[in-house]
C-alpha positions as a Markdown table, in Angstrom:
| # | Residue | x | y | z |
|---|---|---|---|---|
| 1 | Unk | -2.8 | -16.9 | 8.6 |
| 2 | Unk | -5.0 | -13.9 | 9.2 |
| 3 | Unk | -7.4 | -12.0 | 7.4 |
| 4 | Unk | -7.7 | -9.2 | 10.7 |
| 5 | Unk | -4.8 | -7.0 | 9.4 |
| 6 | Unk | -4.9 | -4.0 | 6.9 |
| 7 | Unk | -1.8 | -2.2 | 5.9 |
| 8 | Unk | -2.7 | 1.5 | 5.8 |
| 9 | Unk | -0.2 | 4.0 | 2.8 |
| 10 | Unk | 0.3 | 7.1 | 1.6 |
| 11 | Unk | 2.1 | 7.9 | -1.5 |
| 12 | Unk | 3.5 | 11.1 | -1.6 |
| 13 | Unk | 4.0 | 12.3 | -5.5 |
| 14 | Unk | 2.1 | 9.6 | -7.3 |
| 15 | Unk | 3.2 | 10.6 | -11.0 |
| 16 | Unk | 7.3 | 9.8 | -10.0 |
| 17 | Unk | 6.7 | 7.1 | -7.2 |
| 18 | Unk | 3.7 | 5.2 | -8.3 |
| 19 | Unk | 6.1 | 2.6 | -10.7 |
| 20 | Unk | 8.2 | 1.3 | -7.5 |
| 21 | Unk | 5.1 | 1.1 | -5.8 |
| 22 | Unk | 3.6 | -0.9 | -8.2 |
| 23 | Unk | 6.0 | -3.3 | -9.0 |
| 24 | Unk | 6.4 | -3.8 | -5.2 |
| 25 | Unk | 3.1 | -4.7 | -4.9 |
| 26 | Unk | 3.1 | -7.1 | -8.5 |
| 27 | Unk | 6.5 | -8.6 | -6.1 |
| 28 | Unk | 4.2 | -9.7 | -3.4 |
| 29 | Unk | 0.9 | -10.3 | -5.5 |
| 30 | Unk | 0.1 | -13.4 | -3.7 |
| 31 | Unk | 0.6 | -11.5 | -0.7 |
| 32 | Unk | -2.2 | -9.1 | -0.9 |
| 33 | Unk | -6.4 | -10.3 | -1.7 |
| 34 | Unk | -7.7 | -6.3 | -1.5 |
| 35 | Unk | -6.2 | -2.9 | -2.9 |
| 36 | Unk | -8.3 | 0.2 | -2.8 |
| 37 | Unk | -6.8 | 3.0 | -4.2 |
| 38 | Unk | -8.3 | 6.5 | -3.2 |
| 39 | Unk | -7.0 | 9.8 | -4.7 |
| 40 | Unk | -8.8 | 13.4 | -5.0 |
| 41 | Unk | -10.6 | 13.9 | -8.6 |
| 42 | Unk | -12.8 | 16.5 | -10.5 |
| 43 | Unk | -13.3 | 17.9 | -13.8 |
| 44 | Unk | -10.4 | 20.4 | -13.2 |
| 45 | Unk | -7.6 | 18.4 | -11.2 |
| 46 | Unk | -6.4 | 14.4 | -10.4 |
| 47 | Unk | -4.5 | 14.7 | -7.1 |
| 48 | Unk | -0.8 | 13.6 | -7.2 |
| 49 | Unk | -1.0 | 11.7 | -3.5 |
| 50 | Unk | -3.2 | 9.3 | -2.2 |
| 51 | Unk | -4.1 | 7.0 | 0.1 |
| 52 | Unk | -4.0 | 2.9 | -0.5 |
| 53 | Unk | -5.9 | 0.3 | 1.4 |
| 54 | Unk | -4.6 | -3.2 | 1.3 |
| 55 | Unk | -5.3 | -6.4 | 2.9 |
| 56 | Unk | -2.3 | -8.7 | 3.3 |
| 57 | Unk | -2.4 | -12.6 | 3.1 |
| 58 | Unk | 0.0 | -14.1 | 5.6 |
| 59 | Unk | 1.7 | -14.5 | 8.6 |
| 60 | Unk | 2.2 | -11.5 | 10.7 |
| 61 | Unk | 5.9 | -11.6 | 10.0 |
| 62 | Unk | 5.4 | -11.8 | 6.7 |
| 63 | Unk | 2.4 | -8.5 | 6.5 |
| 64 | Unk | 5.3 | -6.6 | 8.7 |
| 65 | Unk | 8.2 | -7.4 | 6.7 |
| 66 | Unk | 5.7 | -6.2 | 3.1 |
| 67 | Unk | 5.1 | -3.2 | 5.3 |
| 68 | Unk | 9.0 | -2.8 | 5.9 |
| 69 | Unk | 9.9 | -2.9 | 2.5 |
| 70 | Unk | 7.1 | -0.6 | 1.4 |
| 71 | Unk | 8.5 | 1.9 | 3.6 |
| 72 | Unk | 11.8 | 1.4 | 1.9 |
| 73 | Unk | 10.4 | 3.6 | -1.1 |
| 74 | Unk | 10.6 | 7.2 | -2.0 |
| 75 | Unk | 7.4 | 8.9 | -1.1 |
| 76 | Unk | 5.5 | 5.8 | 0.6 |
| 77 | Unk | 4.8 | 5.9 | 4.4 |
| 78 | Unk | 3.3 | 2.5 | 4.8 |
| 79 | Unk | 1.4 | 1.8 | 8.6 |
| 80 | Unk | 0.2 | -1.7 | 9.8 |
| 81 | Unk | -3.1 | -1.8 | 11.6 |
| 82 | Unk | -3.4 | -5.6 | 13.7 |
| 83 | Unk | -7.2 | -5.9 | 14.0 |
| 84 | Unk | -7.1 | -9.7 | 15.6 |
């Protein structure tokens, strides 16, 4: 198990795609020790896409097939980054 890898997303459309995204992520819970959600704010506006930080807990087949299947939803382009 490694602690070197970081799965890199960006949801496209947060209003209509961040449920799938979150029950994916409540799916693998035991999967994941770090999620860092970053999204444009300010008194006037609350971007609707973002970018999402997590560190995976696992094999490396494991971390590629959570990357795969967060690919697999609407508006989510989901990139490993191997740091070992």
């Amino acid at each position: 198990m490694s602690c070197y890898y970081v799965i890199g997303v960006r949801m496209n459309n947060r209003v209509d795609n961040a449920l799938n995204f979150q029950e994916t992520l409540t799916k693998n819970g035991c999967k994941i020790k770090t999620r860092l959600g970053l999204h444009e704010v300010s008194d006037h506006a609350c971007a609707n896409d973002g970018l999402i930080v997590l560190q995976p807990y696992g094999t490396k087949e494991e971390v590629e097939k959570l990357v795969k299947e967060l690919n697999s939803l609407e508006g989510i382009k989901a990139k490993l980054i191997d740091l070992n």
